[in-house]
C-alpha positions in Angstrom: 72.1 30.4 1.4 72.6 26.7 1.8 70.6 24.6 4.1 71.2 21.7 5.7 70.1 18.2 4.1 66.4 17.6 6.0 67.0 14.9 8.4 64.0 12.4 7.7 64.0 9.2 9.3 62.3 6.1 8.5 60.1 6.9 11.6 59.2 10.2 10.8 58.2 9.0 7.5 55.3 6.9 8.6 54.6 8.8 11.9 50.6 10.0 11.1 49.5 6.7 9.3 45.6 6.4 8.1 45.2 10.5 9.7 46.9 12.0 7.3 44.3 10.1 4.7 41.3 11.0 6.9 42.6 14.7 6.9 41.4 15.2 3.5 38.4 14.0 3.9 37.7 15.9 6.9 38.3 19.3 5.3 35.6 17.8 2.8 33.3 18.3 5.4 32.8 13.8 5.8 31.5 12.4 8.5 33.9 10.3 9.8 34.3 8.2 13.3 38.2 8.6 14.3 39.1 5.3 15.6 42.9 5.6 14.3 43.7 7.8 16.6 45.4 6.9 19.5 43.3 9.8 22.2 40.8 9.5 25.1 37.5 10.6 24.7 36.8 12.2 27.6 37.2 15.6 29.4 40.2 15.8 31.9 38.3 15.7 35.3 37.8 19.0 36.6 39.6 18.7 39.9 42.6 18.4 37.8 41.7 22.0 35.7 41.3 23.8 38.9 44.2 22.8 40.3 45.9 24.3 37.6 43.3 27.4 37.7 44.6 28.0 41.2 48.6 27.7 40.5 47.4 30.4 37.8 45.7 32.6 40.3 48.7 32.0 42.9 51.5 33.3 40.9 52.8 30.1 40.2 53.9 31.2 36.2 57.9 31.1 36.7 60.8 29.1 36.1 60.9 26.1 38.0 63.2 23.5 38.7 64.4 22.0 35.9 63.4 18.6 36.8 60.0 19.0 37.8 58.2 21.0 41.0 59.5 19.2 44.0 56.0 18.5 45.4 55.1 16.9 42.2 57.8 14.6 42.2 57.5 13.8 45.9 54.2 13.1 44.7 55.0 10.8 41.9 57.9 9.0 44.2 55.0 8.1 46.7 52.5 6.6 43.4 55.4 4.9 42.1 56.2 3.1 45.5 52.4 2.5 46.0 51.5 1.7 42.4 54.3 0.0 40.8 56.1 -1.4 43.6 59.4 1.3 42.7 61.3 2.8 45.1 63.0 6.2 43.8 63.9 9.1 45.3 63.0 12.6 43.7 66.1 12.8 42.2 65.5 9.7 40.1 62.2 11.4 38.5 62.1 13.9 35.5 58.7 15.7 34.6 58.5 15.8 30.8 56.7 17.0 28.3 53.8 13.8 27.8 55.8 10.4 27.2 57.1 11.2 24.0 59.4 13.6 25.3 60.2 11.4 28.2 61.4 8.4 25.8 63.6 11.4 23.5 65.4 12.2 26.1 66.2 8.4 27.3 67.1 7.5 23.4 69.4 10.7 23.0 71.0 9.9 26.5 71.4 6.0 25.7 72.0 5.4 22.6 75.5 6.3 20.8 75.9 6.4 17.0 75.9 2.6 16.0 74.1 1.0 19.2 71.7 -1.1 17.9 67.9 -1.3 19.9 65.9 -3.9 19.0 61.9 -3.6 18.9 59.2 -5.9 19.6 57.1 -6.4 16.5 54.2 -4.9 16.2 56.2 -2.1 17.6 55.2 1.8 18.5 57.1 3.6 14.8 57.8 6.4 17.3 60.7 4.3 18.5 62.1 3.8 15.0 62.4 8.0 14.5 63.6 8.5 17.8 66.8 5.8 17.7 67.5 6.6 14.1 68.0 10.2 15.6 70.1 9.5 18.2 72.4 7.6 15.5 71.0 3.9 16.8 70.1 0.6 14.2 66.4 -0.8 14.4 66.6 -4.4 15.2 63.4 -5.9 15.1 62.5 -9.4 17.1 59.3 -10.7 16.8 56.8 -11.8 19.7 55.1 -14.9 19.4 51.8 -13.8 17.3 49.9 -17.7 17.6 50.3 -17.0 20.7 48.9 -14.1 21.3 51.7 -11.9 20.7 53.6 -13.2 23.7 57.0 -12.1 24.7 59.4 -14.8 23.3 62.8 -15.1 25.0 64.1 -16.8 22.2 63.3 -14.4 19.2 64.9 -11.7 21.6 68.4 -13.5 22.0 68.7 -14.6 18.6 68.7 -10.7 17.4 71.4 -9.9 20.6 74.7 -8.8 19.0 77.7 -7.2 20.9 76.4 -3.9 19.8 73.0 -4.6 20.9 72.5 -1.7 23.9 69.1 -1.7 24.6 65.5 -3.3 24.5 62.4 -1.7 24.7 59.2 -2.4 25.6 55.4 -1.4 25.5 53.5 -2.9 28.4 51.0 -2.9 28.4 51.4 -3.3 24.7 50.0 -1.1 21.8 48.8 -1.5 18.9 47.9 -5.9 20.9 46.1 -4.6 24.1 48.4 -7.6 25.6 49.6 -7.0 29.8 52.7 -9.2 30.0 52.8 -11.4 32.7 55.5 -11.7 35.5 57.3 -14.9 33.2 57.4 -12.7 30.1 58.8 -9.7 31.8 61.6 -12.1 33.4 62.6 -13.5 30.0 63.3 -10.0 29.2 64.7 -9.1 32.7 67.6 -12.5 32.3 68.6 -11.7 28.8 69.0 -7.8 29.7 71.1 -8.8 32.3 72.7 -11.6 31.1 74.2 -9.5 28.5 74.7 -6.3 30.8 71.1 -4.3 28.1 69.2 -1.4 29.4 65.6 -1.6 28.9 63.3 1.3 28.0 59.9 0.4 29.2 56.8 2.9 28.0 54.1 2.2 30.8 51.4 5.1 29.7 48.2 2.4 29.9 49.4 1.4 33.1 46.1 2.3 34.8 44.2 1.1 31.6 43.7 -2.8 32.6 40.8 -4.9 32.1 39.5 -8.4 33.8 41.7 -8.4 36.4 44.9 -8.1 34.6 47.6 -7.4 36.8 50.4 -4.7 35.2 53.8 -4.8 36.4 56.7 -2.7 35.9 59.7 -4.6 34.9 62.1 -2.0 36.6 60.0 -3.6 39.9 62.1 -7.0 39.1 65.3 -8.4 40.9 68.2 -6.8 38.8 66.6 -4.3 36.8 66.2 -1.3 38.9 69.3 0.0 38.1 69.3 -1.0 34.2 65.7 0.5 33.5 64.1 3.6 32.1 60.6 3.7 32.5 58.7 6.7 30.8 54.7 7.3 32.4 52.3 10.1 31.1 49.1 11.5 32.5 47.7 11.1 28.5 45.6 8.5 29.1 44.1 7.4 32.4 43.3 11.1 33.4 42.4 12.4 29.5 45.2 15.0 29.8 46.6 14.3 26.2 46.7 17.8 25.1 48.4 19.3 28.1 51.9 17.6 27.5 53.0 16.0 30.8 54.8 13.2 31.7 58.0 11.9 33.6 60.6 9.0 33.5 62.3 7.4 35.9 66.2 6.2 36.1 68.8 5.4 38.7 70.7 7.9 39.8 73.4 7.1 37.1 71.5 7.2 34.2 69.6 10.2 35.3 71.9 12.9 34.6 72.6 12.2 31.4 68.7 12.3 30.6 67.8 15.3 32.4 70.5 17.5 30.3 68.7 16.4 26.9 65.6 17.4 28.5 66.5 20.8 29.8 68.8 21.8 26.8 65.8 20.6 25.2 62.8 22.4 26.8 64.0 23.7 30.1 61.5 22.2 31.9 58.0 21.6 32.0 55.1 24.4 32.4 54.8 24.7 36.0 51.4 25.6 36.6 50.4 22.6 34.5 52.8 20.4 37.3 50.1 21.8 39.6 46.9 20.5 37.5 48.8 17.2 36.7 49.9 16.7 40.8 46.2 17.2 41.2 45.5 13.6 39.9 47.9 11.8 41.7 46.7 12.7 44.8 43.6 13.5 44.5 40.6 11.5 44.0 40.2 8.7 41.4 37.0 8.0 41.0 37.1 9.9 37.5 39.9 8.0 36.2 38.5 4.8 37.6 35.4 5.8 35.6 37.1 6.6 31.9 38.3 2.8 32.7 35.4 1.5 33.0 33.5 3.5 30.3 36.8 2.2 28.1 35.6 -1.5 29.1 32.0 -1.0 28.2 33.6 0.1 24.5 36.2 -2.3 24.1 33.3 -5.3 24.8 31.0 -3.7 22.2 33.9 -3.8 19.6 35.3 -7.2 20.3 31.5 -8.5 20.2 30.9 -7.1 16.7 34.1 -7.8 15.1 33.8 -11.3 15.9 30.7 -11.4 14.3 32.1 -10.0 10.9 32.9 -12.6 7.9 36.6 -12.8 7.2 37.4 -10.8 11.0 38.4 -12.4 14.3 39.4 -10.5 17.3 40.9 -11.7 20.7 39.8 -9.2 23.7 42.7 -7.2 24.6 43.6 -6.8 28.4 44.6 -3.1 28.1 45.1 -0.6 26.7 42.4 1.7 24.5 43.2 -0.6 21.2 41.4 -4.0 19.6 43.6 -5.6 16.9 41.7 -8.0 15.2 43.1 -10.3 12.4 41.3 -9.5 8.8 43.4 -12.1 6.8 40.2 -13.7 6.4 39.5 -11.2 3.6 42.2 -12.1 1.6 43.6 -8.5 1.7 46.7 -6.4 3.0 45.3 -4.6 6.0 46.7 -1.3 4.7 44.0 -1.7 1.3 41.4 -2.6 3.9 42.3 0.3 6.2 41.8 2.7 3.1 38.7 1.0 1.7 37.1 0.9 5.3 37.6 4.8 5.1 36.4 5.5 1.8 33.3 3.1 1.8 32.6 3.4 5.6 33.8 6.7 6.8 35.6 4.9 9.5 39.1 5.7 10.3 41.1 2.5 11.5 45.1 2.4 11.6 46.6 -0.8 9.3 48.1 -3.3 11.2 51.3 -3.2 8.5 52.0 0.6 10.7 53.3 -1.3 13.6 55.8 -3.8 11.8 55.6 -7.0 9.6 54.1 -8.7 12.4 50.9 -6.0 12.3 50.1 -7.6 8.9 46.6 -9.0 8.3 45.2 -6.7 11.4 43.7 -3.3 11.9 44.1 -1.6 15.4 40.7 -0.1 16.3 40.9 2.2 18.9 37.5 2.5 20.4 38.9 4.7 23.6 39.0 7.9 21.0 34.7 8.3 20.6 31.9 7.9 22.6 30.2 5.1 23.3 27.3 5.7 20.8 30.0 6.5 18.1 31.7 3.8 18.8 28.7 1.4 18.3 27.6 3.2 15.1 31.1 2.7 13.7 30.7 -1.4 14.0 27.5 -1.1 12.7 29.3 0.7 9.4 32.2 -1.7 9.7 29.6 -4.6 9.6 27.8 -3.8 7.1 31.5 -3.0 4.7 32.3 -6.3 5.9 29.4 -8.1 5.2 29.3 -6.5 1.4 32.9 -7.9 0.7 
């Protein structure tokens, strides 16, 4: 029998980064502190588990609609209007299968063989995989890295071509930990619509802010409601990474096309887990509220030791579970640091080269994945390989 050639993209290529490496040592039995890995450390709160106990014990195991319960979405059309200033009506909201399954399905519905999408660099490789699939070109534009990777309106238009269909964007941003502010969100909004663009805008660390920054959804903008697909998880905030749910929002127009990728795809999503994941948008958020905080205490503890490493600097991000401090001091590519840090250190950091050419000369440490003990005895390792080069 002859199979089919395997289709590998350049996305799927890279997708596991520095885990992969640490894998092997792990089955050695190595003690090793997971900061590559991109998880939250905590438990998912337990009004959110017996929820879903109860939808068990109620029968609730069935088919379902195929765009989500409707008293989860009526649920999530009253957070986004509250939260993120969108108005949408139930129609306009698919449940999905985490974020990751939410983006597919807006890249398969999107993009046509030949669309090109550009990327911000550093960029999320997910995104590569996922347009190369749907028969899209990578363009890559890069954000202003002296300035703290801003969002530069001008590096955007220069990589615009009549085949350009879409933009996407992280915000806040991984692997930088940056929350982009009204201004840069509006360059993005003018030349989207200027040039008639749909933007894809992943908003999972919307909850995950720090000092007062302020996250907005660009889809919230004049204009851009009806050009926008914004994808939202219940991954990180809540600490629900393993149970898979999600949704994305569209205009009515675009939504069509996205909810018959996702239900030729899966269906729809387990309904008793609808019940658990319903559970934390209405219920209390106290628990949430305290991951954040908990996330704070960490990310202050690793921006307070990196700085004081020779050849490191780090800039405090504003969200997000990630540092990315800058280790062109040393001299050396961040992916030969990355592996060095694991082999000498037994700490697992992700090389800023992963995320694009603009990651180059960082390391994204994600202290949200360990507890705050582990994380501290991880800088004390890193210090100490630092201090030895």
């Amino acid at each position: 029998m002859k199979w089919p050639a395997q289709r590998l993209t350049s996305g799927s290529k890279k997708s596991f980064g520095m885990y992969d490496e640490a894998s092997k040592l792990d089955a050695q039995g190595v003690d090793l502190i997971h900061l590559e890995f991109g998880r939250p450390h905590a438990d998912t709160p337990d009004h959110i588990k017996q929820a879903t106990k109860a939808a068990l014990d109620a029968g609730i195991v069935h088919y379902g609609d195929f765009r989500g319960t409707l008293s989860f979405r009526q649920a999530l059309v009253k957070k986004l209007r509250d939260f993120n200033k969108l108005d949408y009506g139930v129609d306009e909201v698919l449940v999905t299968n985490g974020l990751t399954h939410a983006s597919f399905a807006a890249f398969m519905a999107a993009i046509d063989p030949g669309d090109e999408v550009i990327l911000l660099d550093p960029y999320y490789p997910q995104h590569i995989g996922k347009t190369e699939l749907a028969g899209g070109k990578v363009v890559i534009a890069g954000l202003d890295k002296a300035n703290n990777f801003a969002i530069s309106k001008e590096k955007i238009a220069e990589k615009i071509t009549d085949r350009t269909r879409m933009i996407v964007l992280i915000n806040p941003a991984n692997p930088t930990g940056r929350v982009y502010t009204r201004d840069e969100l509006q360059n993005v909004a003018d030349l989207a619509i200027e040039h008639d663009l749909l933007v894809l805008s992943d908003e999972v660390y919307e909850y995950i802010t720090y000092d007062q920054a302020q996250h907005i959804s660009i889809a919230s903008l004049p204009g851009m409601r009806e050009r926008t697909i914004t994808c939202f998880a219940f991954t990180k905030a809540y600490s629900m990474d393993g149970w898979r749910v999600g949704y994305v929002t569209a205009d009515a127009k675009l939504m069509p096309a996205i909810l018959t990728i996702a239900m030729t795809d899966v269906t729809h999503v387990n309904v008793f887990v609808q019940e658990g994941a319903r559970a934390a948008v209405e219920g209390p958020q106290d628990a949430m509220l305290a991951m954040v905080e908990a996330d704070r205490r960490k990310r202050d503890i690793v921006v307070q030791a990196l700085n004081q490493m020779p050849g490191v600097t780090c800039a405090a991000p504003e969200a997000t579970i990630y540092a990315f401090p800058d280790i062109s001091g040393t001299g050396r590519s961040s992916q030969d640091i990355a592996m060095a840090i694991l082999k000498e250190a037994h700490v697992v950091v992700e090389a800023g080269s992963f995320y694009g050419p603009a990651g180059e000369g960082h390391l994204r440490v994600c202290f949200g994945s360990e507890s705050e003990a582990r994380v501290t005895e991880a800088m004390e390792r890193l210090s100490r390989f630092f201090n030895a080069l």
